[in-house]
VOPAGU-2260 file (C-alpha; in pm, 1 decimal, decimal comma):
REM VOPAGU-2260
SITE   aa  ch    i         X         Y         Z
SITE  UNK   A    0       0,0       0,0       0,0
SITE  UNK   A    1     340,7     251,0     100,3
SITE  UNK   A    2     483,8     149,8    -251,6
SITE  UNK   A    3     118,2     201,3    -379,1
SITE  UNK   A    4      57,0     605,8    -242,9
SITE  UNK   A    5     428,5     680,6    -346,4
SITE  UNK   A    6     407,7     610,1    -702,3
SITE  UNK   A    7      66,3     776,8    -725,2
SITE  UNK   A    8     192,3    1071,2    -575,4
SITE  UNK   A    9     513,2    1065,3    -780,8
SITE  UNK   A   10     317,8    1033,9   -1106,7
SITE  UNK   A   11      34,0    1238,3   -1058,2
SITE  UNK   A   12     205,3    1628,7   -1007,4
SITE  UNK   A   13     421,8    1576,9   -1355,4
SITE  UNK   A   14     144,2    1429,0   -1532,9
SITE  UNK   A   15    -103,6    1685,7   -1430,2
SITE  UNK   A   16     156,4    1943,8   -1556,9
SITE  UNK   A   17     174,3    1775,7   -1831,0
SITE  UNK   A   18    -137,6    1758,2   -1945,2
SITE  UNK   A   19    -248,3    2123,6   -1824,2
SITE  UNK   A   20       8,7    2295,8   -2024,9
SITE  UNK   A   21      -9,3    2095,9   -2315,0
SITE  UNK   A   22    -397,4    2281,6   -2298,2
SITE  UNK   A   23    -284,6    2616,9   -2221,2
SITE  UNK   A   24      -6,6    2606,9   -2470,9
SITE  UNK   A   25    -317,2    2553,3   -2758,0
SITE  UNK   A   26    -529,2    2817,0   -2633,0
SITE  UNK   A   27    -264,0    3114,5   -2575,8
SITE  UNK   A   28    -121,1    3084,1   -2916,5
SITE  UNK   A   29    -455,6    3041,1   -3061,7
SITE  UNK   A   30    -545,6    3379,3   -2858,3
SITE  UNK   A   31    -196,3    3534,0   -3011,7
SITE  UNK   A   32    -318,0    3391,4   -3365,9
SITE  UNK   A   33    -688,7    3584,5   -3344,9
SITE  UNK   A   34    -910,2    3298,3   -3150,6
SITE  UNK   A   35   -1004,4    3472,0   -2819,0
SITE  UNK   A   36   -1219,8    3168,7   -2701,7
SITE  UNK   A   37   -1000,6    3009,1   -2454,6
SITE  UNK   A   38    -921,0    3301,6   -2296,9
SITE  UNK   A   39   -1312,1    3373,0   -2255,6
SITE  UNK   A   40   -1378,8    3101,6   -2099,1
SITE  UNK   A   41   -1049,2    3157,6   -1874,9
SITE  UNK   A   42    -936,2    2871,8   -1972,5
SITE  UNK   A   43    -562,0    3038,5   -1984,6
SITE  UNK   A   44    -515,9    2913,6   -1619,8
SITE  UNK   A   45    -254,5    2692,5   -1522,9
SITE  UNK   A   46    -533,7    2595,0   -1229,8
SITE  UNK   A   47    -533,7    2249,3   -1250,9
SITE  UNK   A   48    -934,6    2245,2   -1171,9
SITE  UNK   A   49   -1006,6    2416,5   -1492,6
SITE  UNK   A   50    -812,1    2164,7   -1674,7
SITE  UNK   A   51    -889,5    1830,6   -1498,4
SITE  UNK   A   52   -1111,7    1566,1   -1670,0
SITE  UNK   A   53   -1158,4    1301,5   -1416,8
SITE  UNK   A   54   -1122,7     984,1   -1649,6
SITE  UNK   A   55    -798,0    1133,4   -1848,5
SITE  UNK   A   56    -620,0    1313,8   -1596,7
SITE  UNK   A   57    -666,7    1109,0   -1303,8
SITE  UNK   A   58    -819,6     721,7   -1365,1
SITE  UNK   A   59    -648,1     646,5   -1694,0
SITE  UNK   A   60    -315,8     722,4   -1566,0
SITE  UNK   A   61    -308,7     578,7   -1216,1
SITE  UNK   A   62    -473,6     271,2   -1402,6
SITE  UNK   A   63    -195,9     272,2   -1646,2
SITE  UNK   A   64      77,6     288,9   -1401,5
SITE  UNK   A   65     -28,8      69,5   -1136,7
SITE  UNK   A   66    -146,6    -218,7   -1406,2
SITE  UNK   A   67     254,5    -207,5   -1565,4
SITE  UNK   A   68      44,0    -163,1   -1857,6
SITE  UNK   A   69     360,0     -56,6   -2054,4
SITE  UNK   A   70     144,4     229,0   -2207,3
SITE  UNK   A   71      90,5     573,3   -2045,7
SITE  UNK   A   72     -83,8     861,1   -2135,6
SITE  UNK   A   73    -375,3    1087,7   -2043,1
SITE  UNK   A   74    -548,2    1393,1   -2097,0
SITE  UNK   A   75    -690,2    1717,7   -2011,9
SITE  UNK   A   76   -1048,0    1915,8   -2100,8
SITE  UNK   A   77    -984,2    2021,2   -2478,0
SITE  UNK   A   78    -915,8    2363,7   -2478,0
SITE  UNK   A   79   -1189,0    2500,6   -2742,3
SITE  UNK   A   80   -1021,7    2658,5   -3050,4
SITE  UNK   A   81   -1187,0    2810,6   -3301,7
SITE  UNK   A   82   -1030,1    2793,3   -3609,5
SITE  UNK   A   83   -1286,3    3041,1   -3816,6
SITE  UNK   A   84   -1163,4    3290,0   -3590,1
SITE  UNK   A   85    -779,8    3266,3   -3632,4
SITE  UNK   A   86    -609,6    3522,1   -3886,0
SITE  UNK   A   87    -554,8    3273,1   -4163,0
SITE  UNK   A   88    -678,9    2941,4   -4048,7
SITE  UNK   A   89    -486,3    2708,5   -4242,2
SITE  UNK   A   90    -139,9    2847,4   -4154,7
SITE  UNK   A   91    -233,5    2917,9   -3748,9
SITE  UNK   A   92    -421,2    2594,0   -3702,3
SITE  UNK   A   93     -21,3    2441,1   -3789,4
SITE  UNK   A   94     132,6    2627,2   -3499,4
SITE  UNK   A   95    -164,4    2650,9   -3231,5
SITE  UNK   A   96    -121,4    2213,5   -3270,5
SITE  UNK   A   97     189,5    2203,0   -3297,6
SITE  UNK   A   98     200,1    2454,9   -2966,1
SITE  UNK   A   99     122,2    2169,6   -2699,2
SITE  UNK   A  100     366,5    1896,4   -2817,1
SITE  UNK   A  101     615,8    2186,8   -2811,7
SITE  UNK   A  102     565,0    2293,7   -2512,9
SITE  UNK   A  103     608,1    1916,0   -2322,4
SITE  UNK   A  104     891,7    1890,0   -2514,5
SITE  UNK   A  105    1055,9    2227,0   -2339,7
SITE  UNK   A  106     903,9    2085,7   -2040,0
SITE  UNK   A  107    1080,2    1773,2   -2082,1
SITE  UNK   A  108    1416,9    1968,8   -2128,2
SITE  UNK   A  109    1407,9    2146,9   -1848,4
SITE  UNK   A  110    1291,0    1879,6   -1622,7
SITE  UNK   A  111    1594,8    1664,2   -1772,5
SITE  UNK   A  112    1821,2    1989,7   -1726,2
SITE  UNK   A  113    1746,3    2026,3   -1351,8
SITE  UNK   A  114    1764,2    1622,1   -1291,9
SITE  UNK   A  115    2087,8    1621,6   -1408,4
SITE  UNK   A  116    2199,5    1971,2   -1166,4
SITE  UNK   A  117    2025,5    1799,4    -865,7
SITE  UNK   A  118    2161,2    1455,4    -886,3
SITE  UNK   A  119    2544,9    1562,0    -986,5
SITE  UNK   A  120    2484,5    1764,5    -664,9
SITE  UNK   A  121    2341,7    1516,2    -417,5
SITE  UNK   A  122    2417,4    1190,1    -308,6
SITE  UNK   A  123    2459,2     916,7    -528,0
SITE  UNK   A  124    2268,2     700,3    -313,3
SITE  UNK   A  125    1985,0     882,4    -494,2
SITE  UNK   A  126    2040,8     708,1    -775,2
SITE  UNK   A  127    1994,9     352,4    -615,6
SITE  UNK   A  128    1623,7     465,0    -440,1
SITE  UNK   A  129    1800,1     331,1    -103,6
SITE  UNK   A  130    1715,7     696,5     140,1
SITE  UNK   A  131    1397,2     859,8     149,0
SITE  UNK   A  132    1493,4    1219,0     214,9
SITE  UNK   A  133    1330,4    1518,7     102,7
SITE  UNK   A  134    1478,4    1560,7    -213,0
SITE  UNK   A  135    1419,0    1210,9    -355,8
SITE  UNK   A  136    1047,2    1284,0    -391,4
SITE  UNK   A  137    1189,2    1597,4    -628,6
SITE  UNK   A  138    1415,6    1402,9    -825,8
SITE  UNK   A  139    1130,4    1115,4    -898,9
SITE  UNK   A  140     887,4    1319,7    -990,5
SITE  UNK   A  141    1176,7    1549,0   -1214,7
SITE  UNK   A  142    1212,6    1214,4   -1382,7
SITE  UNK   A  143     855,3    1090,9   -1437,1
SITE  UNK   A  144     827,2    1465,7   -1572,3
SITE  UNK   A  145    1111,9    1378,2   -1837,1
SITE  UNK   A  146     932,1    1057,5   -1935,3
SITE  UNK   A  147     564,6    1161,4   -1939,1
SITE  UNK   A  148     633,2    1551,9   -2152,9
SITE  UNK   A  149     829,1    1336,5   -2396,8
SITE  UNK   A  150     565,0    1021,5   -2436,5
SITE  UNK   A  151     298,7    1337,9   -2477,3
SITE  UNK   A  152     481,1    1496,9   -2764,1
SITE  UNK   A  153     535,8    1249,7   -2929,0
SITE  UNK   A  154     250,3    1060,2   -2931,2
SITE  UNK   A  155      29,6    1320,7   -3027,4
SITE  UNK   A  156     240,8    1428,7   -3289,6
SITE  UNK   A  157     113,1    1083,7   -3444,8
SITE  UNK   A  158     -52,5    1254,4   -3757,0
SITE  UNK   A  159    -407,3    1111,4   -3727,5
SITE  UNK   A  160    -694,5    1354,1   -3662,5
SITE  UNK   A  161    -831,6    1423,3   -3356,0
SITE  UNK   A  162    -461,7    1436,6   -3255,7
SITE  UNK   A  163    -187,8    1752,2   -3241,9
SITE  UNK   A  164     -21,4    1548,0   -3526,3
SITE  UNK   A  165    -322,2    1518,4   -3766,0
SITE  UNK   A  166    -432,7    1904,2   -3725,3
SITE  UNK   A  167     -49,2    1992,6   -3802,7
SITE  UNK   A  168     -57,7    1736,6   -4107,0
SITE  UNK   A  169    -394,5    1919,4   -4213,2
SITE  UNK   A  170    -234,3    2259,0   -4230,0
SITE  UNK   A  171      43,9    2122,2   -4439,5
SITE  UNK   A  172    -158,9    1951,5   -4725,7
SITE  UNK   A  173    -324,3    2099,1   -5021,4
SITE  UNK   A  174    -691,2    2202,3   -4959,5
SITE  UNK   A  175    -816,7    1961,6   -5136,2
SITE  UNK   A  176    -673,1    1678,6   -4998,9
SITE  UNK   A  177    -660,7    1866,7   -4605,5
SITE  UNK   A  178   -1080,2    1828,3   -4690,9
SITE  UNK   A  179   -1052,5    1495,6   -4790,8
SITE  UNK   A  180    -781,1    1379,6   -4468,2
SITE  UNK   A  181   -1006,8    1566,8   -4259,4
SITE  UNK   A  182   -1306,7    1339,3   -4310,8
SITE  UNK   A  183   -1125,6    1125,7   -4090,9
SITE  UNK   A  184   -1185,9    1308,6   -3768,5
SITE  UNK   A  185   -1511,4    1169,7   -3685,3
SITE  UNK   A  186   -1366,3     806,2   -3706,7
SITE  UNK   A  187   -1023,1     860,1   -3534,2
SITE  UNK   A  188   -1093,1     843,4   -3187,6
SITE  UNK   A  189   -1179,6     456,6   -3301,9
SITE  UNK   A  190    -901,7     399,7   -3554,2
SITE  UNK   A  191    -684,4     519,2   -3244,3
SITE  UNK   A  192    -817,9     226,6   -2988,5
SITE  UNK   A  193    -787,6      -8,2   -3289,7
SITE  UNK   A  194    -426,0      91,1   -3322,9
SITE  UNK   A  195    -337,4      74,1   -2935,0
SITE  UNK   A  196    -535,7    -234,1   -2848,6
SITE  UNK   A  197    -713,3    -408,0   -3160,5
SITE  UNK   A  198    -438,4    -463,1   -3354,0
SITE  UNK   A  199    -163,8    -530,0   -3103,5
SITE  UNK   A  200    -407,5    -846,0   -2995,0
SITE  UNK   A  201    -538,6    -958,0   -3324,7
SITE  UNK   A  202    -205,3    -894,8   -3511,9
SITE  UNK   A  203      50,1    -843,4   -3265,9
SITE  UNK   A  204     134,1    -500,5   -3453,5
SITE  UNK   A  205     221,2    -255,7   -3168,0
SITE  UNK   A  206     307,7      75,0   -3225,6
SITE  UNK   A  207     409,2     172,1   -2907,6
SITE  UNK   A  208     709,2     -92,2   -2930,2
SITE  UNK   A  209     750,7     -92,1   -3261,7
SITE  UNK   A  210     767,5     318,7   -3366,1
SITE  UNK   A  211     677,2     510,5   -3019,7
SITE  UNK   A  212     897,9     341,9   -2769,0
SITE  UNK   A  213    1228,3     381,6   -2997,6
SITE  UNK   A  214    1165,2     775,0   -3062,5
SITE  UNK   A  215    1103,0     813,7   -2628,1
SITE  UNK   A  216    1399,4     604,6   -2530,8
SITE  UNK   A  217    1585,0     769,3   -2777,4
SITE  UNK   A  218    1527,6    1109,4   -2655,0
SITE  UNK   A  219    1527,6     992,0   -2275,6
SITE  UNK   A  220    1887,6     927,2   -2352,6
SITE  UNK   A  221    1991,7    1226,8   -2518,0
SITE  UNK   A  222    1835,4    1472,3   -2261,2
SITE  UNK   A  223    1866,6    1284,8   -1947,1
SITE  UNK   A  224    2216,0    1162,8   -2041,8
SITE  UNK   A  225    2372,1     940,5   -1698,7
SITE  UNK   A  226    2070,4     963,0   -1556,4
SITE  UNK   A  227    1854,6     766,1   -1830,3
SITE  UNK   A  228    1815,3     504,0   -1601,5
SITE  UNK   A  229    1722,3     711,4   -1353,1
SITE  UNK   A  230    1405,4     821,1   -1518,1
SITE  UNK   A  231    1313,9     445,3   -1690,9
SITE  UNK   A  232    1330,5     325,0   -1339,5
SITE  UNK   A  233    1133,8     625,0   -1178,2
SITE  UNK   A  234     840,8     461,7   -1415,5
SITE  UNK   A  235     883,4      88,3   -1257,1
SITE  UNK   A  236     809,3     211,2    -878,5
């Protein structure tokens, strides 16, 4: 139950964070593109309870991480965007989704950035999760923060409508076929479970192995340098 509370409390701050920017990041550059709605509906809060959707936020996650799933994510209350309303839709819908995976990214460089300070620092004992002292808490949760900002770039940079990736893929095609890819929107929510769970079970295809995993460990390695392991094993608590 101790192990259980500490790696609830680890995950939870970083992935709220997360998730909360990633929203505000959409709605203040669609606010400096023209689209005033978010910030109507003062939604430009980093306040966690304007952001929070119960199942996303909170349930998916902990389920996730206490099931050693091998797959994490979540999610936050959409920030509303209205695209009719931006300057020159086409171009500014490219940059307001491409302005959350962006943001976790810069997240994930700082938090890798001030891992890296706080453990070269401290005690190496740190590294081994043998002392509970104050800072250990910090450095877990600096590590989940690495791991979770990265995951949420770059997974929804996959470009498949409703995701960051699909809108950014939208902007960049020619109108005619932007129309046509954007037809897609109303199914994608389902061709997204049938990627994550249908067709790792029927056909044993999983992206998350196969394409996702690569591209995080990758760039778990390059930011968080010596202490890579540090943040993989953060995620096995």
């Amino acid at each position: 139950m101790e192990k259980t509370f500490l790696t609830i409390s680890i995950m939870l701050v970083p992935i709220m964070f997360a998730v909360v920017c990633h929203e505000v990041a959409h709605g203040f550059v669609a606010w400096r593109f023209g689209d005033p709605t978010a910030r109507m509906l003062g939604r430009l809060t980093l306040n966690p309870i304007k952001h929070i959707d119960i199942i996303g936020t909170i349930a998916v996650p902990v389920f996730l991480v206490l099931s050693h799933s091998g797959i994490l994510f979540g999610w936050a209350k959409p920030v509303p965007v209205t695209f009719e309303n931006l300057r020159n839709p086409k171009r500014d819908m490219i940059w307001v989704s491409a302005a959350g995976p962006i943001t976790n990214f810069v997240i994930a460089i700082v938090s890798a950035l001030l891992l890296r300070s706080i453990v070269a620092l401290g005690n190496p004992a740190f590294l081994e999760f043998s002392k509970i002292t104050f800072i250990e808490p910090i450095i877990l949760m600096l590590a989940a923060s690495v791991y979770f900002n990265l995951l949420l770039a770059i997974f929804n940079m996959i470009p498949l409508p409703p995701l960051d990736g699909g809108h950014v893929l939208m902007g960049l095609l020619p109108q005619r076929q932007a129309y046509a890819f954007a037809k897609l929107e109303k199914h994608g929510f389902l061709i997204l479970i049938a990627l994550l769970f249908i067709l790792p079970s029927l056909l044993g295809i999983d992206i998350f192995r196969l394409i996702i995993y690569p591209i995080l460990y990758t760039g778990i390695f390059v930011l968080a340098g010596p202490q890579a392991g540090l943040v993989l094993g953060a995620m096995h608590l």
